[in-house]
N, C-alpha and C positions, 0 to 999 in steps of 0.2 A: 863333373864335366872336366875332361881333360885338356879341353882350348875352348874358347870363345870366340865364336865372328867377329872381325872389330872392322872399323873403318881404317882407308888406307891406311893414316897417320899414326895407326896406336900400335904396340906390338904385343904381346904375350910370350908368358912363357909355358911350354909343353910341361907337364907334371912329369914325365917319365926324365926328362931332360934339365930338371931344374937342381942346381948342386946346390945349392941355399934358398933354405926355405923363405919365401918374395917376403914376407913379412918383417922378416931379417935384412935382406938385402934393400928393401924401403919402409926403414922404419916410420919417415913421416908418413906413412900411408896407414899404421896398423893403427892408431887411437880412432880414427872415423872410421875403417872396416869395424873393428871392434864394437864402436856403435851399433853401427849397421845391423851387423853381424848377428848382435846380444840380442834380437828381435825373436831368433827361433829358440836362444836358449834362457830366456827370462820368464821365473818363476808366477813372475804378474802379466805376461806376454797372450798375445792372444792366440801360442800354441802350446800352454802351458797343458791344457786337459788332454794336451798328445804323448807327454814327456813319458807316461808309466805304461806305452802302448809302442812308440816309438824312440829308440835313444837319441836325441839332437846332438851329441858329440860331435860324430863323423859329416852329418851337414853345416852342422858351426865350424867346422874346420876347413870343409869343402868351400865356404864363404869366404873367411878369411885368404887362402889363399889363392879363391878366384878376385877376388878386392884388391888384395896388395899384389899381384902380378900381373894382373890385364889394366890397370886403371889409373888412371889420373885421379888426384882427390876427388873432381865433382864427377866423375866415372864410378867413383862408387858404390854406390846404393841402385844403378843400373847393373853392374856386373856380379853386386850382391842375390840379387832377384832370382837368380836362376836354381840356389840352394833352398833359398826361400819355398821357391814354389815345387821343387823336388820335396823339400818337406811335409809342405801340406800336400801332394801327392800322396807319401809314403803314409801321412794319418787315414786319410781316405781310406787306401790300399787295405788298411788294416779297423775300417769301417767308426772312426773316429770322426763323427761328423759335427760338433758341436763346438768346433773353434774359430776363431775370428781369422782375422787376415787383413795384411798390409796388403794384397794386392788387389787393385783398381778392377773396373770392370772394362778396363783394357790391355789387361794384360802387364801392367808394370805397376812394379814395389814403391810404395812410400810417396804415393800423387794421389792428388784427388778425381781422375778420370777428363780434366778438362783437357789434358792435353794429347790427348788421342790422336795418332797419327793415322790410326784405322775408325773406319764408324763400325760399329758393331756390339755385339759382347758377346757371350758365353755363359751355355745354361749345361748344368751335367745331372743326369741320373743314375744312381748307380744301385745296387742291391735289393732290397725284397720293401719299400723302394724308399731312397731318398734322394732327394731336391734339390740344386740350390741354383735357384732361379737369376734371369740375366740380370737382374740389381743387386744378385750373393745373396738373397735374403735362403735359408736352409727351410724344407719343409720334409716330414717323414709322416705316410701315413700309410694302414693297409687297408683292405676290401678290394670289393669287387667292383669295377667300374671302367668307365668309357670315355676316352675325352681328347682335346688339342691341347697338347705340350706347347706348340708352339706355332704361329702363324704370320705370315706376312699380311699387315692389315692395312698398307699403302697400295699395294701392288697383287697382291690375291698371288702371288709367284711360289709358296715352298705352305706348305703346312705338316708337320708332324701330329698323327693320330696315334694313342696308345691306350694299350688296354691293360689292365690294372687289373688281377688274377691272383687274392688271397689266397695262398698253401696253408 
């Protein structure tokens, strides 16, 4: 990410525009990015089964200096999120589906979902096929079959039906 949305008050710095690198220029910011940070590239981490499929370098870097340039120390671990989830993105991408995750089923790093500014969550299907349902829980399975992914059971308003077509 080359800028972050921020509110009024906060500024950033443009990547193509930045002569010292934010980490450098605020140091007290880099030991809690660094935390932060260490999340996509720790051995015990719950993107470690991604590391030999995808290199977390460039997004541990991407971290650190959207951390220490957009943020105020407790801005952190919010404008951490954005590498975070490009990461598990890019495992995805490359059909790596058996990793954990700091992110909420609302969408933000390192909370435990109560503090939801939106109601909702997010379910995704991707490949020949896998799961991972609006609590994250990950399911993968193939055959032939018929069924509702997903339904509105307040309101009868949206239902997704899918069909399921072992090659």
């Amino acid at each position: 990410c080359n800028r972050l949305l921020l509110g009024e008050n906060e500024t950033c710095l443009d990547r193509n525009q930045a002569e010292t690198p934010p980490c450098v220029s605020h140091p007290e910011l880099k030991p809690k990015a660094m935390e932060y940070c260490s999340v996509i590239t720790s051995n015990n981490g719950p993107y470690a089964k991604c590391h030999s499929a995808v290199d977390p370098s460039m997004y541990y870097q991407s971290c650190l200096f959207d951390a220490c340039a957009c943020s105020s120390s407790n801005k952190i671990p919010e404008y951490a999120c954005a590498s975070i989830k490009a990461y598990e993105a890019a495992c995805r991408n490359h059909r790596v589906w058996d990793i954990g995750t700091v992110v909420d089923n609302c969408g933000k790093c390192f909370t435990d979902g109560t503090d939801c500014s939106r109601q909702g969550a997010i379910c995704q299907v991707a490949g020949d096929p896998h799961y991972v349902t609006f609590d994250g829980s990950g399911h993968h399975f193939q055959g032939n079959c018929e069924y509702i992914l997903a339904k509105d059971c307040l309101d009868d308003d949206f239902q997704v039906n899918v069909r399921n077509e072992h090659r």
